[in-house]
N, C-alpha and C positions, 0 to 999 in steps of 0.2 A: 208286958213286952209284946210288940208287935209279930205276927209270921211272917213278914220279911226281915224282920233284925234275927230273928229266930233261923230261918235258913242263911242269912248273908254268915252269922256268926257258925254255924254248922261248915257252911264252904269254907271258910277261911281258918278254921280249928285242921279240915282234914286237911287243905292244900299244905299247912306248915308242917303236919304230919309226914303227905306224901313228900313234900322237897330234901325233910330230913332223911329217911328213908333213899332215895334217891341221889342224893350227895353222899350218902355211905354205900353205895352200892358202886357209884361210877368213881372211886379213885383209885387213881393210877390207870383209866382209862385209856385205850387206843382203838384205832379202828378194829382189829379182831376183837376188842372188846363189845364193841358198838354189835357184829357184823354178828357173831357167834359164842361171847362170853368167853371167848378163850375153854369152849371148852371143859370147864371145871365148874358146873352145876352142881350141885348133888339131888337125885333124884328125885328123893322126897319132898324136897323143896320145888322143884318143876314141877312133880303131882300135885301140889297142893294150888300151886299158879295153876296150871295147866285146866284144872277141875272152874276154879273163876275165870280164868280166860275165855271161856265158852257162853261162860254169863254174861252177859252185855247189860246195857240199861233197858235196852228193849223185853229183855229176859225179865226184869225186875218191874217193869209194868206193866207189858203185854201179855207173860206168861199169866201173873192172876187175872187180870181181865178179860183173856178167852176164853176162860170157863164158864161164862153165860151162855156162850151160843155153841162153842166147841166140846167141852166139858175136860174130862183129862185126855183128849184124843189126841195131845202133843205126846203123851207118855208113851205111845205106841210109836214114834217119831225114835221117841228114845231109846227104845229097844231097839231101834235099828242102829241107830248110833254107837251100839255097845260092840254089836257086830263089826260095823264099819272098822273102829278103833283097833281089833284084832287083825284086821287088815294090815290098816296102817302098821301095827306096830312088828310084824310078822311078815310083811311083805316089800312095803316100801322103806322103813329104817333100815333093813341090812344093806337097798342098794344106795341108799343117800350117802350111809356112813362108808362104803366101800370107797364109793368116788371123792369123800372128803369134802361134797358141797361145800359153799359159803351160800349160795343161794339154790332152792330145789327146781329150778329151772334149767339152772346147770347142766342138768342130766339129758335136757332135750337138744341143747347144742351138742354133749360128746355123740350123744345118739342121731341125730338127724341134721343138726348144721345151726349156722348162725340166726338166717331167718325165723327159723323155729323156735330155736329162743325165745327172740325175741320177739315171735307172735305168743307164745305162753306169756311172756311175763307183763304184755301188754294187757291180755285178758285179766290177768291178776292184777291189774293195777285198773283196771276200769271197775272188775267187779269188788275189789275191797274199798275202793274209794266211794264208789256206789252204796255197798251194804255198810262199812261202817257211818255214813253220812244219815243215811235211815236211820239207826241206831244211835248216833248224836244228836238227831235231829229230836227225837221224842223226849230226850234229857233238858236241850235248851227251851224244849218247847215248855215243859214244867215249868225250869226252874224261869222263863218267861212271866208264865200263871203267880207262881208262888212269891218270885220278886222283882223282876225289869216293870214288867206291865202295873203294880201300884204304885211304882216311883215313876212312873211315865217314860220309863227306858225304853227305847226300840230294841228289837229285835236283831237289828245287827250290830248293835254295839255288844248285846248278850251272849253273839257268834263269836264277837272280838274277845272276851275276853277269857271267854274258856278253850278258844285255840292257843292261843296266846299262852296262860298258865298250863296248857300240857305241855306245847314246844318247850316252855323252859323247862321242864324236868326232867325232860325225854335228848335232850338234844347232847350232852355228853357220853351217859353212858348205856345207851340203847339195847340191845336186846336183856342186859346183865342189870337194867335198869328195871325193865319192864317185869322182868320174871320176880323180882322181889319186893315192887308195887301192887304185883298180882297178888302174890302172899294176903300184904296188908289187903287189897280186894277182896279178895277168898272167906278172909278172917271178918270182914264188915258186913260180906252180905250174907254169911250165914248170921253172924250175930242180930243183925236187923230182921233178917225171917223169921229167926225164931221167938224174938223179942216181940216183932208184932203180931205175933200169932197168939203168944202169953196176954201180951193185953188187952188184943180183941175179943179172946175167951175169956178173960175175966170181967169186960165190959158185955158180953153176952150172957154172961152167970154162967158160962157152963167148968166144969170140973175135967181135968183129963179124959176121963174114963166117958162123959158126958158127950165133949167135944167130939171125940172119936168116933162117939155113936150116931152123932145130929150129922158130921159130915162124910158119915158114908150113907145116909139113908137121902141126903140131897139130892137133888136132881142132877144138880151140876158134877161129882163124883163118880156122871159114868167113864169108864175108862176104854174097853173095846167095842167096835164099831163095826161088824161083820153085816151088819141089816142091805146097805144098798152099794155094789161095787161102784156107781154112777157119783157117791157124793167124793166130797177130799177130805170126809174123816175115816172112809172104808179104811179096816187095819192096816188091808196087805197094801193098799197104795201109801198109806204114812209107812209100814215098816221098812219098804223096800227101798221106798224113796231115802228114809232115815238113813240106810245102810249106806247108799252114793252119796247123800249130800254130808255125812262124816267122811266120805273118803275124798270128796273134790272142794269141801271148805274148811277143811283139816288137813289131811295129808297132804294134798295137794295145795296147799296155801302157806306162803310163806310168812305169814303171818304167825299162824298157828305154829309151823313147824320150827320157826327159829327158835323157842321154847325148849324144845325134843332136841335139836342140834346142836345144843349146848352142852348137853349129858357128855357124860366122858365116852361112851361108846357104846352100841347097839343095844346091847344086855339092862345098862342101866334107861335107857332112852322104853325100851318096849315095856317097862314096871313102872315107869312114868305113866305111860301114857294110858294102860289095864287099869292103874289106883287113880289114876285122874277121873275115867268116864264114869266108874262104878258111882264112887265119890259125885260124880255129878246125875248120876239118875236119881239119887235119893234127894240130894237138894235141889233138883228140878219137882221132884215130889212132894215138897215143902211147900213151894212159890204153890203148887195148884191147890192144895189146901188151903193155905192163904188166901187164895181166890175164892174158893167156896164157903170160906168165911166172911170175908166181903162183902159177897153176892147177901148172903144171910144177915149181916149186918142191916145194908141197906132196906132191907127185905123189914127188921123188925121196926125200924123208925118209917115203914111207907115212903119211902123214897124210892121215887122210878128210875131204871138203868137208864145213865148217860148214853147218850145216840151215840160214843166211840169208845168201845171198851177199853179201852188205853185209858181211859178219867177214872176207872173205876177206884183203883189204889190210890190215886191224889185226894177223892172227892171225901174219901174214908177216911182219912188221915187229918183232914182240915176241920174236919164235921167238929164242934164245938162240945159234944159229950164224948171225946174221945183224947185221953190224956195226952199230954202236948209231946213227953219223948215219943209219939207215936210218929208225928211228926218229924222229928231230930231222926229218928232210926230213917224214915220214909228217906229221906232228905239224903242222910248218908248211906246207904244203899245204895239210893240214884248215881248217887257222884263217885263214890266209890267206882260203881260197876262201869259208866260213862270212860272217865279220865283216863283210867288204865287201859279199856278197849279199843279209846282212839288215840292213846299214847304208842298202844303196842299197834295198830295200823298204820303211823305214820311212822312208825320204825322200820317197819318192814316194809314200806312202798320207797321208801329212802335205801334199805339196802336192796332190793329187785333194782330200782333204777338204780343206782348206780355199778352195781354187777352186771347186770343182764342186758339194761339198754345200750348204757356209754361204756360198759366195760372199764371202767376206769380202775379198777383195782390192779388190772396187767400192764396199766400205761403211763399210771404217775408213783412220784414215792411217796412217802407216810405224811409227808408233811402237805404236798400237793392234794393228795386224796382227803385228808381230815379236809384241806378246805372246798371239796369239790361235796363232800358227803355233808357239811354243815350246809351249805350254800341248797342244796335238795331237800335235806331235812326242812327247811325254814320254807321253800318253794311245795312242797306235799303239804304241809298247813293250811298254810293259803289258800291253796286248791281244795282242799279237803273244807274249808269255811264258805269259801265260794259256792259248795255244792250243796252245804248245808241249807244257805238262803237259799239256793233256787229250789231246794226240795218242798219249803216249808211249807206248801200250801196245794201242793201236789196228791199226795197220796190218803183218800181217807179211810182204807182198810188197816185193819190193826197191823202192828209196824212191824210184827213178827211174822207174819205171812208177804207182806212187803221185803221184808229181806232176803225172804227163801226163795219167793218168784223171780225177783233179780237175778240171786243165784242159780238158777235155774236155767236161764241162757246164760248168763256173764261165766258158771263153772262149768258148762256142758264140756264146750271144746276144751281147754284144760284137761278136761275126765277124758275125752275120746282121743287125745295128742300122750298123754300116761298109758293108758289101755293098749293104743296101737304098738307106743314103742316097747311096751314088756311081753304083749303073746304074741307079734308078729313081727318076724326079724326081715324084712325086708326095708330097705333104706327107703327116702320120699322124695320125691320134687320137691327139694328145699325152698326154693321159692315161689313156687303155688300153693306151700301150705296156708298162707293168711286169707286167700280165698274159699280151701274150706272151712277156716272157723267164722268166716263172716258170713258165707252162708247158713250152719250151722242153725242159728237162732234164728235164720228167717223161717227156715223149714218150718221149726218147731213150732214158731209161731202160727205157720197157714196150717200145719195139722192139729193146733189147737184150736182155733178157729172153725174147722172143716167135723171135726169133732164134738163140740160144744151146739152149731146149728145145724147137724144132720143127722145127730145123733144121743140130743143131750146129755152128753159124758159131758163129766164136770173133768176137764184136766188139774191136777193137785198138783204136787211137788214128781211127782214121776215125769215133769216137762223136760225136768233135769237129762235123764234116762234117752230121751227122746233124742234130745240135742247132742247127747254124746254118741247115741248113735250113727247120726247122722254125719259126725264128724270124722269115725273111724272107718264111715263108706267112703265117704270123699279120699280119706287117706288112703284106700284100701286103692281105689283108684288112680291114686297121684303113686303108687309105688309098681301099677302095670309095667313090664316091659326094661324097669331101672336095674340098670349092676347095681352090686355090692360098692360101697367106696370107704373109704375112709372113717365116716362116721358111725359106722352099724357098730350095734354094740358087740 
């Protein structure tokens, strides 16, 4: 059997999986069902979603692939992420669930006004369209290599089709959809981690106890990074970084948080979101052994590292002394972690627009709104595949650092528009806020620039940090001189 009928039959095993799964989750759907699950999650079930929702496909072949040249320097990433998450669940859950959000934007109109809104939810909507298209992109690009490109398929027809089978299974019962395909996610990608970790060490000879030994004396298993504060694996600039960029692409992302707002209430929403992260630093600790197995693999057959760490888990997989469910696992991993990622971003870019831009939830009735929310749903696809092809040949750093530097400016203002309105109670020039966030990421840009050739600091993920401050000066300044009105919280 061929490895394209070998992945084409892998795709089309999980998609009848996922559609089933997802026609049992969406009946008797409505739009608060779509918008927030009505509500009635149970916790542990979002923890388990919540912990793969953070795994993308990017996670799934960029995490082991940056351990050539990064080693586990993501895991110091993670340890801020742990922090961050007690944030979220301790600081921003009580005020979401107080105001009874449908979307966490919300909170900037009761706080600061309309425009402000709807400058948050536009940065949310550039930067999830943005990072999840990254993160799709690496997925189509595979499953390109593995099966479009020997059947002489383009690349946009590859686009078409896997927007296409998420729209269908996302588009009735959305966020209630999403959290119980993550489940099945959750369940696939730990199963494929550890499965190809079993049969990499069994095609390397080595025994548990063996294993454990060869891959902490690697090279690639180093974990902290205190040597030069100038590179972007230095600890304290991944931990700190880690801790904001969990608080501005997590809690501050509607994406992430429609998950957490489905919980019945505060209490259950913050033990979601504690047993999700934990749960996800040890299976982020998986993926990077898997990598340093890899690396080793390659290493014993003389095979030299591929010029884009991203091939590194494809090239392992395909290699012909390597059992073929190595493959099937590889294969469903990918899709697994892809489908649900940008299943659940095009859920949540559908409900921001339609709450936050058009507002339409205050304006039409149930029957109006399902058709204005279907009609957005189908319009975010398209947009979200459009961005896909233009990305395709843009970015050749590993796609996991490509995600985070977008974020970087795309969640700054986001971070410094949350920060301002929770420690500083003075109201803003509502409609001059869109000019600090667009200035914002210029800033950060020329003092990364102005830093990098005057001073060879390597800017990292702390760009994040940079752009948020800059945007809570700007605001600090748009609120000189303003009464109190209406909107202050």
């Amino acid at each position: 059997m061929s490895q394209s009928v070998i992945v084409i039959i892998t795709i089309i095993a999980y998609f009848l999986l996922l559609i089933g799964v997802s026609y049992y989750a969406s009946r008797g759907s409505d739009n608060n069902t779509f918008f927030n699950g009505n509500r009635r999650a149970p916790w542990p079930i979002v923890a388990f979603a919540t912990m793969g929702a953070a795994l993308s496909g990017v996670t799934f072949i960029s995490v082991p692939g940056m351990v050539a040249a990064k080693g586990y320097a993501y895991l110091q990433m993670v340890l801020g992420f742990i922090v961050g998450y007690f944030a979220i669940a301790f600081v921003l859950m009580p005020v979401f669930y107080k105001r009874n959000l449908i979307s966490i934007y919300g909170y900037l109109e009761e706080r600061f006004g309309r425009t402000t809104n709807r400058t948050g939810a536009w940065f949310f909507f550039f930067s999830k369209i943005l990072g999840a298209a990254v993160r799709f992109l690496v997925v189509c690009a595979v499953l390109q290599l593995l099966v479009f490109s020997p059947l002489h398929i383009p690349f946009v027809f590859n686009v078409i089709v896997t927007i296409a089978l998420i729209w269908l299974y996302t588009v009735q019962g959305g966020v209630k959809s999403v959290i119980w395909t993550d489940v099945l996610k959750s369940f696939c990608l730990i199963m494929s981690v550890v499965f190809c970790i079993y049969f990499i060490a069994s095609n390397l000879g080595y025994s548990f106890g063996e294993l454990t030994a060869a891959v902490g004396d690697h090279y690639t298993s180093k974990v902290f990074f205190f040597d030069n504060p100038k590179e972007g694996t230095y600890f304290w600039k991944q931990f700190i970084a880690g801790v904001f960029m969990a608080i501005a692409m997590n809690g501050l992302d509607q994406d992430m948080m429609q998950r957490s707002l489905a919980c019945k209430d505060t209490r259950q929403s913050q033990k979601n979101l504690i047993v999700g992260i934990i749960t996800q630093f040890f299976v982020v600790a998986l993926f990077l052994m898997l990598g340093t197995m890899l690396v080793m693999f390659l290493e014993k057959k003389n095979i030299p590292l591929p010029e884009k760490s991203d091939e590194i888990f494809g090239m392992v997989a395909q290699h012909p002394d390597v059992p073929v469910i190595v493959l099937i696992l590889f294969v469903l991993g990918l899709i697994a972690a892809a489908y649900s990622a940008a299943g659940s971003a095009i859920t949540s870019l559908t409900t921001s627009f339609t709450v936050d831009i058009l507002g339409a939830h205050r304006k039409y009735d149930e029957a109006r709104l399902t058709k204005i929310r279907k009609g957005i749903h189908f319009a975010m696809s398209a947009c979200m595949g459009l961005v896909i092809i233009a990305f395709y040949y843009l970015s050749d750093q590993d796609a996991i650092s490509a995600v985070y530097t977008l974020a970087s400016y795309t969640y700054g203002p986001i971070l410094g528009l949350f920060i301002y309105g929770m420690f500083w109670k003075k109201p803003l020039r509502d409609k001059l806020v869109p000019v600090v966030c667009i200035l914002a990421p210029v800033l950060s840009w020329c003092l990364q620039w102005i830093l990098m050739h005057s001073f060879g600091y390597e800017t990292s993920f702390e760009l994040l940090l940079f752009n948020a401050a800059f945007t809570v000066i700007g605001l600090r300044m748009l609120s000189i001189g303003k009464k109190p009105t209406e909107h202050t919280a």
